[in-house]
N, C-alpha and C positions, 0 to 999 in steps of 0.2 A: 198447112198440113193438118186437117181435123184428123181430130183423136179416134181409134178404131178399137174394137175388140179384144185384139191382139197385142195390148202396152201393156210390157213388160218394164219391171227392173225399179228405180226409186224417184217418184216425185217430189222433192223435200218440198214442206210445206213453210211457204216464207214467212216470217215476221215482217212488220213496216219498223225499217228504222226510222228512229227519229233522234231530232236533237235534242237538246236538255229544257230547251222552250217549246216544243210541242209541235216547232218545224218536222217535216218529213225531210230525210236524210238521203238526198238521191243518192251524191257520192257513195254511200254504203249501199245504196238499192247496186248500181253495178257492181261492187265490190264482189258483194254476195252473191249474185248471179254469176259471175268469172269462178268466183270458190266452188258453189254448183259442178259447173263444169267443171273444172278442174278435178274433179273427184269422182266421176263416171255417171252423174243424175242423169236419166232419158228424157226426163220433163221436168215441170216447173210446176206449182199452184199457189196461187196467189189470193189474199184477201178469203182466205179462208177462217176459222175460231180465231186461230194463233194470227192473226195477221190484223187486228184489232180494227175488222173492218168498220162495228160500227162507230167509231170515234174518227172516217173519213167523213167529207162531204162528197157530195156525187162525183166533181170536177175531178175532189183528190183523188177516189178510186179509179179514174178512166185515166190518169195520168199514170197511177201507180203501177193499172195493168199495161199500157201501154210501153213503159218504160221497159218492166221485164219484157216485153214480147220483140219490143227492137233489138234489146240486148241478147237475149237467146240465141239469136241470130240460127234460127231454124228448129232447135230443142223446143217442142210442144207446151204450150204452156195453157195451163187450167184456169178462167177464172171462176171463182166464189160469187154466185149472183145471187144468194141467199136473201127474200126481204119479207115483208108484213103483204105485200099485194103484187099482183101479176102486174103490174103497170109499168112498178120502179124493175122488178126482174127483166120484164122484157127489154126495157130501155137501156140499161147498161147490157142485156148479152147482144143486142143489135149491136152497142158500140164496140164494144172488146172483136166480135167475131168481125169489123168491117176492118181492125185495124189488127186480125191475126189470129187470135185466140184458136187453139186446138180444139175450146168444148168447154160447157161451164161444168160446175158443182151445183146444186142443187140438196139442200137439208131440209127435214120436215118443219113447218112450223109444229110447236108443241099443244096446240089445240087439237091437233088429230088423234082421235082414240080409237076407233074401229079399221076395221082391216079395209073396207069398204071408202069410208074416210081415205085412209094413205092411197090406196088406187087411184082415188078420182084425183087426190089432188097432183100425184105425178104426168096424171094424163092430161088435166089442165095446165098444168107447169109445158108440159109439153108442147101444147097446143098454141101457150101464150108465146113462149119465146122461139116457137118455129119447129116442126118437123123435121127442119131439115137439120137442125143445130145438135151435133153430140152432146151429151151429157149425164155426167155422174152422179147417181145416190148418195149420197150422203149419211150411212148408218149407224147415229152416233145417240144410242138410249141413254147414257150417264146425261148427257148435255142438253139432250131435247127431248125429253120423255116420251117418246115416239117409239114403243114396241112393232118392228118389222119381222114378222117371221119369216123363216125361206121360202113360205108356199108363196109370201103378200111378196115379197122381192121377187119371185118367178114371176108373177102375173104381171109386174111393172115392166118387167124385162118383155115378156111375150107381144105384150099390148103396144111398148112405145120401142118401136123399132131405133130408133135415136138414143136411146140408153145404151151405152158403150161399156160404162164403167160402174162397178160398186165401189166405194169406200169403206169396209168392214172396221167399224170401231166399236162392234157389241162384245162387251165382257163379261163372261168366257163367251168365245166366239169360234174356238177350234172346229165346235161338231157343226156350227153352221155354215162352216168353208166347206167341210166334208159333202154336207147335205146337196148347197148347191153345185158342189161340182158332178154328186151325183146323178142331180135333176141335167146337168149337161151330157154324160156318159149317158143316159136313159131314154134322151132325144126328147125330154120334155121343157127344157129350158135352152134357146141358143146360147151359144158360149158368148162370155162376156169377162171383162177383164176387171180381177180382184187387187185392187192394193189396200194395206191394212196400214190402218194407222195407232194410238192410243202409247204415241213415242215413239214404236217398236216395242210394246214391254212385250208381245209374244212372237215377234216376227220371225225368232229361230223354229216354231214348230210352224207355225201359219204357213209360210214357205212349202216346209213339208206337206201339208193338209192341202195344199193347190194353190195358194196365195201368188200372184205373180212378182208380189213386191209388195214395196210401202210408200206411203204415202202420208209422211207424218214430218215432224221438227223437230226430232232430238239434234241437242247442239253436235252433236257429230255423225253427220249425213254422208261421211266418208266411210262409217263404220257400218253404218246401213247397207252402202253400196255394196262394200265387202262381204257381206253375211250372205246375199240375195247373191253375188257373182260366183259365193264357193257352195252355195250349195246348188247350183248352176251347174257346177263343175264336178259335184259329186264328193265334196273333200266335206262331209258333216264332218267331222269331231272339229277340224278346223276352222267352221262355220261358226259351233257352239262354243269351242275354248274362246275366239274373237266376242263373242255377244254375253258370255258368261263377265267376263273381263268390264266389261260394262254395265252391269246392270244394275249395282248398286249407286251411281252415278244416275241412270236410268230413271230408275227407280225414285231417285229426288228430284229429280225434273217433272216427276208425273203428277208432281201436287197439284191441285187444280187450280183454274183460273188463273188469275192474275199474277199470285207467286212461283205457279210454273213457267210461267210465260220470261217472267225476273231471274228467274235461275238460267231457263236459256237463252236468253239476250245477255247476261252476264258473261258466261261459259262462249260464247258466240264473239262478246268484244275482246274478251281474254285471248281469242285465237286469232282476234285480228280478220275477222269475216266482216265484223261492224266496226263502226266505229266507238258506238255508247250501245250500253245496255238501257237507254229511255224509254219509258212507255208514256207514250200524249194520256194526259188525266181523262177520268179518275183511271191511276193503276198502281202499281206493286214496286215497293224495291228492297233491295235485301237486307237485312239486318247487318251488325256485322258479326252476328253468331252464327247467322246462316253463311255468310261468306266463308267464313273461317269453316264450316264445315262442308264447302265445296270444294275450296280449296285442300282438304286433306282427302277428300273421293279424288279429287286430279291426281295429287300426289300419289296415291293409293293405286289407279290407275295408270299413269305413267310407267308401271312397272311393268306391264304388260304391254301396253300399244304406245310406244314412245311420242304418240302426235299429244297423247295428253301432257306431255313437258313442256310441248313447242309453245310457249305463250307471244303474244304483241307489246304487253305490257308488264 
């Protein structure tokens, strides 16, 4: 079922579990995929930042993505085919798309600085891994110093009819959901489908602004679901009182790198979605000052959304 225009609602963005040795942790790759669903995700994305692609080898990531795509058992699933050269990109999106894949991702390398620059090289992204293959932007400035404007993201959109999806992770990013949704309303951009990632730290107004969803990995992708279904539903204050109740929790997930990543693999085995909070070297783990002060954001939380009590261990 490749990925279309029109995908809606919450892609959480996977982590790769591992074991305490640096094994990959299938059992919890299912696990986690079942928890997915079981909490209303429309799709899946795989081997994206948070998913510590490059600490796979080629084999791991084709197994990694192929794992989640048998498991979905039909729920769309994204892979991450981010590399240094069109060669290794193409190679793994032939394999992920011959064994299911809805559509990769695609993110700028950080060498591109002109507007000019970022065009070509999505046109050549395109070109390498097939016309015919859907796939998503990737628009993540903090991460890849790649300034996209909405005009340069129009033009990609226009030019590569195989562009399905944006992933909006420019902060602040509100007026640039507005922008292009205007450039669609104006008939100068076809529509295309927005999910917003950067946690969720803005997903209660991005929604608002035209956002279809998110497309991120805070450890509770249940609450995401919910945010994106009530204001679906038209119940704002009960959109916001749900996402206000978390943001401070949020908010400490969003450290960058490696010790966000530790918070939510932590927060993630504590519910029992994984098994261990391991990141394969070099990576992050938590103090136990930090622990102690996740564990009183749960606490703190739990008063509100009771799933934050429900722990595994």
């Amino acid at each position: 079922m490749p990925l279309t225009p029109d995908a809606k609602g919450v892609y959480p963005i996977a982590p790769t579990p591992f074991h305490a040795d640096g094994r990959i942790d299938y059992a919890s790759i299912d696990s986690m995929i079942d928890f997915y669903r079981s909490v209303g995700s429309t799709g899946m994305t795989v081997l994206g930042v948070m998913g510590e692609a490059p600490k796979l080898d080629g084999a791991e990531a084709l197994e990694i993505a192929t794992r989640f795509i048998n498991r979905a058992e039909g729920l769309p699933v994204i892979i991450g085919v981010s590399a240094p050269g069109f060669a290794a990109m193409a190679s793994l999106t032939r394999a992920v798309m011959d064994k299911g894949a809805a559509g990769v991702m695609i993110a700028p390398p950080n060498t591109l600085r002109t507007d000019d620059q970022i065009t070509i090289y999505y046109r050549q992204a395109s070109e390498a891994i097939g016309t015919d293959v859907p796939f998503v932007i990737q628009d993540f400035p903090q991460t890849f110093s790649v300034m996209m404007t909405p005009v340069v993201i129009r033009k990609i959109v226009q030019e590569n009819p195989s562009c399905v999806m944006l992933k909006h992770e420019d902060w602040p990013g509100l007026e640039k959901i507005s922008t292009l949704r205007g450039f669609q309303a104006d008939g100068s951009m076809r529509p295309i489908s927005i999910l917003c990632g950067n946690g969720g730290l803005f997903l209660d107004f991005e929604v608002e602004r035209g956002a279809d969803g998110a497309m991120t990995g805070y450890a509770f992708p249940d609450m995401l679901c919910d945010v994106v279904r009530l204001q679906a539903e038209g119940q704002r204050d009960a959109a916001h009182d749900l996402f206000d109740a978390h943001l401070p929790l949020l908010r400490y997930e969003q450290q960058q790198g490696a010790l966000g990543l530790a918070v939510r693999k932590y927060v993630m085995a504590k519910r029992g979605i994984i098994a261990s909070d391991a990141q394969r070297k070099p990576g992050a783990s938590l103090t136990a000052k930090a622990k102690a002060e996740v564990e009183y954001l749960l606490a703190r939380l739990a008063k509100h959304d009771p799933r934050a009590g429900r722990t595994a261990r």
